[in-house]
N, C-alpha and C positions, 0 to 999 in steps of 0.2 A: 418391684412392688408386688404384694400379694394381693389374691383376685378372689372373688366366691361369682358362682352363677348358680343360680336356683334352675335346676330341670326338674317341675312335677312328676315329669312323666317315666323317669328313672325310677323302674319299679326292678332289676335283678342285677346279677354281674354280667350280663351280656350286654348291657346299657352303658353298666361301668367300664370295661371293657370298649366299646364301642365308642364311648366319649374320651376314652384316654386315645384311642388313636385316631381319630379324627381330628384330637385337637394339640398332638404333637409335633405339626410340622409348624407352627407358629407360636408356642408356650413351652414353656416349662415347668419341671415340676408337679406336673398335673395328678391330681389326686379325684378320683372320682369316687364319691357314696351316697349308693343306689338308697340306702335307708332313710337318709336323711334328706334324701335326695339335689345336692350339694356336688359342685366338682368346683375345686379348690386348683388355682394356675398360677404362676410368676411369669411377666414380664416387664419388661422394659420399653414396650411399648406405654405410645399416651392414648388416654382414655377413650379418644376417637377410634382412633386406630383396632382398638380392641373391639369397639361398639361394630365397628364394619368390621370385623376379621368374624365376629360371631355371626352378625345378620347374615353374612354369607354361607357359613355353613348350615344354618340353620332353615333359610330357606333350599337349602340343595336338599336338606331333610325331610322339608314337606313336597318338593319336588320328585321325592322318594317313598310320597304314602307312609312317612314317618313322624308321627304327632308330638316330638320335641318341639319346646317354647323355653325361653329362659330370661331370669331378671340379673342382670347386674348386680354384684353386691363387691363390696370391699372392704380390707378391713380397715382401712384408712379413713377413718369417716371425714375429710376434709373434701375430697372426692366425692361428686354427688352423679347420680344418672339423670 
């Protein structure tokens, strides 16, 4: 299934960059864009699953003085956060 997460705070390609490999040892596919501020992922994982795979790296991120936040988005609209 395909995924969307909204990062505001993806403002270059070193974001981009940064968020394709932080978040390739659990997704696939992963497409990140800094402009729209959007990184785009497939897995096969359930919704759970995803919701903790992200809070996870994302708090390691402000554990790191790194002010990423992100919202859930999918393209499946039956699927809700």
């Amino acid at each position: 299934m395909n995924y969307k997460i909204s990062v505001p705070q993806m403002h270059c390609t070193g974001c981009d960059a940064l968020m394709k490999l932080t978040l390739e040892d659990d997704f696939q596919n992963i497409k990140p864009d800094h402009k729209n501020h959007i990184v785009e992922f497939e897995s096969d994982k359930n919704i759970d699953e995803i919701k903790q795979i992200l809070n996870k790296i994302f708090d390691e991120f402000r554990e790191e003085k790194l002010v990423y936040t992100f919202d859930l988005l999918t393209k499946n609209p039956k699927l809700s956060t």
